[in-house]
TORDRENNU-748387 format. One record per residue (C-alpha): x, y, z; residue in three letters. Coordinates in nm, 2 decimals, always signed. Layout:
// residues N
u | v | w | code
X | Y | Z | ALA
...
// end
This chain:
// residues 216
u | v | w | code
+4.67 | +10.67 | +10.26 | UNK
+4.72 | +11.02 | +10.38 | UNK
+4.39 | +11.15 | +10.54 | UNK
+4.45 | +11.48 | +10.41 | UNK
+4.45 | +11.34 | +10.06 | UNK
+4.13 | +11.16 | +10.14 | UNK
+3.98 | +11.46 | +10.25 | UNK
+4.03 | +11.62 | +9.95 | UNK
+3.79 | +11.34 | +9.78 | UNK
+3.59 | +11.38 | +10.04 | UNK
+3.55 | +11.76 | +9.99 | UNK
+3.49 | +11.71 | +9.61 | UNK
+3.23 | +11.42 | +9.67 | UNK
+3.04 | +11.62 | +9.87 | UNK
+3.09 | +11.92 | +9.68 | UNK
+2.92 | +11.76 | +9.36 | UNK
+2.65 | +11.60 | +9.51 | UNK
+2.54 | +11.93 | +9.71 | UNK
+2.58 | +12.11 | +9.37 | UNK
+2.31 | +11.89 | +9.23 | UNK
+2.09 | +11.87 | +9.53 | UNK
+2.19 | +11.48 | +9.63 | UNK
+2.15 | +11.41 | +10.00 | UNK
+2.44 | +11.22 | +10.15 | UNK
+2.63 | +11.10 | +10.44 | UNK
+2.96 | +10.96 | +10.48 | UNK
+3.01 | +10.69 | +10.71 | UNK
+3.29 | +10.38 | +10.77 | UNK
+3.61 | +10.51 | +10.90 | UNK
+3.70 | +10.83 | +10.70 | UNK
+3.35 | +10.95 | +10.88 | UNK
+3.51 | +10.81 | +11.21 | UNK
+3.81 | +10.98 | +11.16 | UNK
+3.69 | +11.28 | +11.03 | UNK
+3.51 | +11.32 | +11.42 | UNK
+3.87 | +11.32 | +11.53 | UNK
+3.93 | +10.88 | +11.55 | UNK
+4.25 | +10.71 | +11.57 | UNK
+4.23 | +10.50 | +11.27 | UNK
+4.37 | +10.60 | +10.96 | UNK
+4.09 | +10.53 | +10.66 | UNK
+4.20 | +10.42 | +10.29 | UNK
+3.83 | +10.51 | +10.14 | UNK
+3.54 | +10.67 | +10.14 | UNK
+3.22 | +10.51 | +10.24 | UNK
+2.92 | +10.74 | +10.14 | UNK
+2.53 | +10.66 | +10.13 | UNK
+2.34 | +10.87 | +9.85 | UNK
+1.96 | +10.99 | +9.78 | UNK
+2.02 | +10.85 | +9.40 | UNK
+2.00 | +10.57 | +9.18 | UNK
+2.33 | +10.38 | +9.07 | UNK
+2.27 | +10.56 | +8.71 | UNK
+2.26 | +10.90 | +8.83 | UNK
+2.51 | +10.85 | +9.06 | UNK
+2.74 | +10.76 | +8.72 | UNK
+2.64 | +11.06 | +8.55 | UNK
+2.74 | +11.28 | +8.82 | UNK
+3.02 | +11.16 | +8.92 | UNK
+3.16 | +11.11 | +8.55 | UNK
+3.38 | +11.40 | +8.59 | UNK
+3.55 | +11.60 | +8.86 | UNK
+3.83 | +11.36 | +8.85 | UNK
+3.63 | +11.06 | +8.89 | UNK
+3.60 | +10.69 | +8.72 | UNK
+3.39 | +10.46 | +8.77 | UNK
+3.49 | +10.08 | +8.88 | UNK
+3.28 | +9.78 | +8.79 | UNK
+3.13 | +9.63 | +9.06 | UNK
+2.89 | +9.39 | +9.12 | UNK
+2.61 | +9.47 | +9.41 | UNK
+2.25 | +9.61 | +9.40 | UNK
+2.24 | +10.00 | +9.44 | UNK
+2.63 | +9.99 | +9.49 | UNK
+2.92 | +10.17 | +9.29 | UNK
+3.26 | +10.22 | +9.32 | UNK
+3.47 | +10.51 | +9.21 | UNK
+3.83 | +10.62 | +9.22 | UNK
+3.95 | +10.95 | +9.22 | UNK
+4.25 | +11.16 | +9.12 | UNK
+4.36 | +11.52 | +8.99 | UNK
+4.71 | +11.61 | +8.92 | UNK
+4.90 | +11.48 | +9.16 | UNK
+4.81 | +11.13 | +9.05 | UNK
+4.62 | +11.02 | +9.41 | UNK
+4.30 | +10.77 | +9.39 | UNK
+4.05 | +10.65 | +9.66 | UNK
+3.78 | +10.46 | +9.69 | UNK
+3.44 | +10.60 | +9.71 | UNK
+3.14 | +10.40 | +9.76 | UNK
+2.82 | +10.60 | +9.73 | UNK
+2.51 | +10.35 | +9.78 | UNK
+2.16 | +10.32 | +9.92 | UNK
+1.93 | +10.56 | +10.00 | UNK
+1.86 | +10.86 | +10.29 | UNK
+1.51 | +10.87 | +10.33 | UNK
+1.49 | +11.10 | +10.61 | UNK
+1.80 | +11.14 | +10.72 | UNK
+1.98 | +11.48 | +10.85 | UNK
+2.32 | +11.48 | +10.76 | UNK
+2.60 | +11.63 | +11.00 | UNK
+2.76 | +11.91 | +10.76 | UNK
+3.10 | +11.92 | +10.92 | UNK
+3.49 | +12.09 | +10.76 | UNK
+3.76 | +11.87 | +10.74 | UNK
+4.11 | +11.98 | +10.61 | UNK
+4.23 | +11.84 | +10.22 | UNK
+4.61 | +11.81 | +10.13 | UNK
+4.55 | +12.06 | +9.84 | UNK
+4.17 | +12.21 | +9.88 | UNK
+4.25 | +12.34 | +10.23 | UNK
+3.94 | +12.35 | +10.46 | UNK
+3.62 | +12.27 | +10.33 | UNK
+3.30 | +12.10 | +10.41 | UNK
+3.15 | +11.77 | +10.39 | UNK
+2.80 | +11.50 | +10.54 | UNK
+2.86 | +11.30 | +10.78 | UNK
+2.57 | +11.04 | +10.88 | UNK
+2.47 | +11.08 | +11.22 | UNK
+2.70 | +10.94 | +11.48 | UNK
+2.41 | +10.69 | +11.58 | UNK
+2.43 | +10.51 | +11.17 | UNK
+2.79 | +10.55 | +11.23 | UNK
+2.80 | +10.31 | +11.51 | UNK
+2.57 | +10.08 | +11.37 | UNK
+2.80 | +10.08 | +11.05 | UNK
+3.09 | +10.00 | +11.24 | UNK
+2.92 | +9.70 | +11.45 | UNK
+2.83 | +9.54 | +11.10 | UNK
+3.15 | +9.56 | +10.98 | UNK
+3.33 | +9.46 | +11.31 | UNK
+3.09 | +9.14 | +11.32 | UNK
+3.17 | +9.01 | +10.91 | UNK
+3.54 | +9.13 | +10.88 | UNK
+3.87 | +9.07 | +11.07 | UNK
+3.98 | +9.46 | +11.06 | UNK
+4.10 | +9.60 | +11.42 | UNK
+4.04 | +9.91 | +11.30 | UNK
+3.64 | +9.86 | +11.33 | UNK
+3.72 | +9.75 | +11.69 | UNK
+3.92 | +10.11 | +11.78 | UNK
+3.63 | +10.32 | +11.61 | UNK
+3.37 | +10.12 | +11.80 | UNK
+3.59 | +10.21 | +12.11 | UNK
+3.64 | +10.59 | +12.00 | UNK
+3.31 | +10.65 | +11.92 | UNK
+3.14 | +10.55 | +12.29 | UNK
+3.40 | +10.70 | +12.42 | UNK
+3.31 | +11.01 | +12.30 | UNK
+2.93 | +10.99 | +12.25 | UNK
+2.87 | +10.76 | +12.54 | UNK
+2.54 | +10.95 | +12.62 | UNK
+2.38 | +10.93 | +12.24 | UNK
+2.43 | +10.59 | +12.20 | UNK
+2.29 | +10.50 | +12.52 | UNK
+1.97 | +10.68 | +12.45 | UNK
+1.98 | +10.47 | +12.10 | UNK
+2.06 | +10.15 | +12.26 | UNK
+1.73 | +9.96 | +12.12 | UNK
+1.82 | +10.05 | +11.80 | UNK
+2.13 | +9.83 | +11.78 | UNK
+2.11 | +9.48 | +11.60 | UNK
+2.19 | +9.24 | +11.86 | UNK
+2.30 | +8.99 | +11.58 | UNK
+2.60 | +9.21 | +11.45 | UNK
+2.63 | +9.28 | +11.85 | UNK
+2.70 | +8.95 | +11.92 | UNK
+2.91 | +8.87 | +11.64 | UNK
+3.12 | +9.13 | +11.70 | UNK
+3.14 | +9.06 | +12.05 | UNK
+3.26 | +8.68 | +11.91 | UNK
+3.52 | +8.83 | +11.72 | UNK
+3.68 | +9.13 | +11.98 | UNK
+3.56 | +8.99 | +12.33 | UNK
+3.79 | +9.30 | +12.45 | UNK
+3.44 | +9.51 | +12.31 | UNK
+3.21 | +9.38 | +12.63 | UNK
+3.27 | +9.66 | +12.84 | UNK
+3.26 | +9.86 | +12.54 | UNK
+2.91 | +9.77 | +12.45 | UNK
+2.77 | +9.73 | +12.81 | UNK
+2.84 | +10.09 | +12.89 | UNK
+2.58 | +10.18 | +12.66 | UNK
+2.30 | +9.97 | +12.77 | UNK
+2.28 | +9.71 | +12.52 | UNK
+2.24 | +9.37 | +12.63 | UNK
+2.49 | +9.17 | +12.55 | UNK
+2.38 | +8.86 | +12.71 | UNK
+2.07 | +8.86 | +12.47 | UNK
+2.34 | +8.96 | +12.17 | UNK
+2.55 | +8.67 | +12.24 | UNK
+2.23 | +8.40 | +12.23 | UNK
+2.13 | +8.53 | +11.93 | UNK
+2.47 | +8.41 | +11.79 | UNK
+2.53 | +8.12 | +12.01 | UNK
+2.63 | +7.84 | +11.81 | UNK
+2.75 | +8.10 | +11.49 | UNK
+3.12 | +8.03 | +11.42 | UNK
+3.31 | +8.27 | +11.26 | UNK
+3.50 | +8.09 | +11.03 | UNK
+3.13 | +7.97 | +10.87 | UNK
+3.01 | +8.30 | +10.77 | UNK
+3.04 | +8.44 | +10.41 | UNK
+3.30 | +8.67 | +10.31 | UNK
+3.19 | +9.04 | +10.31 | UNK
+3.07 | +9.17 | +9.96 | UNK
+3.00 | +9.48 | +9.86 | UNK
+2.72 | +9.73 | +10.03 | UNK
+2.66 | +9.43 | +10.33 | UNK
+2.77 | +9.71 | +10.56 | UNK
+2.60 | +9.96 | +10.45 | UNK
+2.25 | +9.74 | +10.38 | UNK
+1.96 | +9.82 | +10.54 | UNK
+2.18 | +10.10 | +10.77 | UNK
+1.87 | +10.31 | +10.75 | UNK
+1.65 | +10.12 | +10.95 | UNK
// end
């Protein structure tokens, strides 16, 4: 998937829910890689200020259709116009408070435009979830990009970093340890809580588990 393509969906997402006064935040790696990341994203991850229904009568036009899927306060859509692209977008959840980062990223065929990010600090907690239920290295580079470039932020947020996804993403990139101790967290307290955990014994990922309970 071309990220310029992606942007494009990205553009119209957030151009339909500002339109009709829905907070929202991307996150996942198209958010990651909208910040300027190394990974290459093939959908859209966005949490929304709406209930599944209204999120289906928004988003019932614009170029986008719904796909059945099964998960509380989760729906998937795919996307195309024209020139016959599609992507993935996953609006779920809820923003409560949340400020979202209003940044411009650059679409195939829109051109510039803007779109709401999460803020960095969900972003890495998204990203530590999904590195500690999936096998995807990509999760593993973000992590990496994203105290790389925020070391300072996430440092001050340490404490707010689930030491069970720590440690179970420590479990499954032990290359992360310097990674993750450069921001204060402690991983010797992450890796008891797992201790014992095999990987191969937890559940598959199913829709919104990354994204559940990101708020908090």
């Amino acid at each position: 998937m071309r990220q310029e393509r992606l942007n494009d969906a990205a553009i119209t997402l957030s151009r339909v829910l500002t339109e009709n006064n829905v907070k929202h935040g991307l996150f996942g790696g198209c958010a990651t890689t909208a910040l300027g990341g190394p990974s290459e994203a093939k959908d859209i991850d966005c949490l929304v200020a709406g209930d599944m229904q209204r999120m289906l009568d928004l988003l019932g036009k614009d170029g986008f259709r719904a796909i059945p899927q099964a998960g509380e306060n989760y729906v998937a859509f795919s996307w195309n116009d024209a020139s016959g692209g599609q992507e993935k977008l996953v609006p779920a959840g809820a923003m409560q408070s949340v400020i979202p980062k209003v940044i411009r990223v650059r679409g195939e065929r829109l051109g510039e435009g803007p779109t709401s990010l999460l803020d960095e600090v969900y972003l890495f907690k998204g990203k530590l979830r999904a590195a500690a239920v999936r096998a995807k290295a990509s999760d593993a580079a973000d992590i990496t990009y994203l105290v790389s470039t925020l070391p300072d932020k996430l440092r001050t947020n340490a404490n707010r970093f689930d030491l069970y996804y720590v440690g179970l993403a420590l479990k499954r990139y032990p290359h992360l340890l310097p990674v993750i101790q450069g921001i204060g967290i402690d991983v010797g307290a992450a890796e008891g809580r797992v201790k014992g955990i095999s990987l191969e014994t937890l559940p598959p990922p199913q829709p919104g588990d990354i994204q559940k309970n990101l708020l908090e």
